[in-house]
N, C-alpha and C positions, 0 to 999 in steps of 0.2 A: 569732902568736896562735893559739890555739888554742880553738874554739867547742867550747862544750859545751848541753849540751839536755836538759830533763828526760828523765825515763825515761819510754816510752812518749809524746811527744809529738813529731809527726814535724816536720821542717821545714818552716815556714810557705813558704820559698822553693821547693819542689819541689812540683809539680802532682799530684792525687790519682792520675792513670794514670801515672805512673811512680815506679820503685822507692823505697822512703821513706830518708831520708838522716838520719841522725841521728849527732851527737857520741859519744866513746868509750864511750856506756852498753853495756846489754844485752849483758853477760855472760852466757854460758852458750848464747847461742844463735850460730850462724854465721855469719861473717861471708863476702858477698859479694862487696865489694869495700870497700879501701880509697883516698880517693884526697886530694888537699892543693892549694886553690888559692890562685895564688901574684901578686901585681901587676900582675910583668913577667918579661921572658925569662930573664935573671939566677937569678932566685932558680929558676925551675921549673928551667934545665941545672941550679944545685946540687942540685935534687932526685932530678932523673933520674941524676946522678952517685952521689949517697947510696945509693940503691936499688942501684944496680950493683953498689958496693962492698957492700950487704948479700947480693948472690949472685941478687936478684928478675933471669929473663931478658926479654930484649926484647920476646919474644911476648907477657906477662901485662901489660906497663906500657902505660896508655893515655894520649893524652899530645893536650891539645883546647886549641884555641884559636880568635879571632874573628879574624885575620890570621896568614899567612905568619910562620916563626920561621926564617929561613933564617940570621939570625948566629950559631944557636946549636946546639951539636952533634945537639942530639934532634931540629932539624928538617932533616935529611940522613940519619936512619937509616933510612925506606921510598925515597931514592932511585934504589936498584937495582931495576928494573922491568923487566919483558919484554914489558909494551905494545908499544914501537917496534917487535919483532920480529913480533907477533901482528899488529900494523896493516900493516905490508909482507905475512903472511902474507895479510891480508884481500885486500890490494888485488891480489894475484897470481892470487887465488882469484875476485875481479872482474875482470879482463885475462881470463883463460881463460876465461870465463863468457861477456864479452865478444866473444872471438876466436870461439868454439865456437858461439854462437849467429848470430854473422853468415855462418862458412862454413854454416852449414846451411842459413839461410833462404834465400840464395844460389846454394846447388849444389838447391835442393830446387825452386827456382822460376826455371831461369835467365832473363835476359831478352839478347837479341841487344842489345850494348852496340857496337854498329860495329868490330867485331872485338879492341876490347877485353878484360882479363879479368874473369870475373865475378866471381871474389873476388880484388877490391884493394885494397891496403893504403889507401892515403889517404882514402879514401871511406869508412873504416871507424874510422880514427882518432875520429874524434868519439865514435863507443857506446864504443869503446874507453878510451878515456879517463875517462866518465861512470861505466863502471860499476865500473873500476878505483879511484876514490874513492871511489863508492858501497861498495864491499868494504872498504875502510880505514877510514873512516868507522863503519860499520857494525862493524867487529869493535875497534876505538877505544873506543866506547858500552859494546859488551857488558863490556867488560876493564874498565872504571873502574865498571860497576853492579857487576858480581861482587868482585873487588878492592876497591873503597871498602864494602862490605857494604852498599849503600845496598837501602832499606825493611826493612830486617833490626833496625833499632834496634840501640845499645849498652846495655849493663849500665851502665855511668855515664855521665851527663850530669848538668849543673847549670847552672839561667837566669844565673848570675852568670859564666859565659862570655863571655857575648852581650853582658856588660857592661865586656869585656876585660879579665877575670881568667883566668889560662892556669891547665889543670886538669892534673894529674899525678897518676895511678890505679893501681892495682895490684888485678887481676879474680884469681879462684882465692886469697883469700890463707884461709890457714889460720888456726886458732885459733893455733898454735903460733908460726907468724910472724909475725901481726899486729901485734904490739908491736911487733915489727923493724920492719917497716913505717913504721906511725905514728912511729916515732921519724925514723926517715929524712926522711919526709914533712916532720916537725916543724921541723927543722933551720933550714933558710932563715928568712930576716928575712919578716914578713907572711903566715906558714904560716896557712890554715885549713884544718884536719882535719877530714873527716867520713868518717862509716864508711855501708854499702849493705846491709841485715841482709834 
């Protein structure tokens, strides 16, 4: 199905602070984004497949829902991540933080430990440890604000998400492709199209 909207009258569903979403009108002017929400995960993979096959790449399709779509090919295309590496790099960079701060405060103040050494491993385990997660941790946080773009806002959203309708978008689309687009979009059983002007 396909929603359509007078001209010039924006959707009552979308909040006046962000961008107006309106049906195939408004000709002649730019399109922002196009995007098509769909029931269930079914019909949005057949979308995200249509689009493919129209040539749209991975980077421009945005693809929103209110749970996990992991039966379905589009929710395993951000799986490859380099978090895991940047959080081991954190927690390395805590361990030496760690290690570096206790020989100093150590050799900088020694205290007569009964002939002990002043810098010992086990007594040191514990900051050792604390700040090694504190670095993982920490660089964990910063990778999923930067990476999820989070406070950055997207160019499409729509409140009928949050109502578990899965969104399938396509941002930069041209005058020239849009029709491509929208058709693709259309395709699936329970399409609704709107366009981002």
């Amino acid at each position: 199905m396909t929603r359509r909207e007078p001209q010039g009258h924006p959707d009552p569903s979308t909040s006046s602070g962000s961008p107006r979403a309106e049906s195939r009108g408004g000709h002649g002017r730019g399109v922002k984004a196009v995007y098509g929400l769909y029931p269930d995960g079914l019909s949005a993979q057949e979308a995200v497949s249509r689009l493919h096959a129209a040539g749209v790449a991975d980077r421009d399709i945005t693809i929103q829902s209110a749970q996990p779509m992991e039966d379905f090919e589009f929710g395993h295309r951000d799986k490859a991540t380099w978090m895991w590496w940047i959080a081991c790099g954190g927690g390395l960079i805590g361990m030496a933080s760690a290690l570096g701060l206790s020989w100093l405060t150590e050799t900088s103040w020694p205290i007569d430990v009964g002939g002990l050494p002043i810098f010992a491993w086990w007594p040191n385990l514990i900051i050792t440890f604390e700040l090694t997660m504190l670095g993982a941790i920490l660089a964990t946080v910063l990778t999923l604000i930067i990476t999820a773009r989070l406070g950055r806002g997207s160019t499409i959203y729509d409140p009928a998400v949050s109502d578990g309708k899965v969104l399938v978008g396509v941002t930069n689309a041209s005058m020239a492709s849009s029709s491509e687009v929208e058709t693709a979009l259309s395709a699936p059983r329970g399409a609704e199209i709107k366009t981002i002007e």
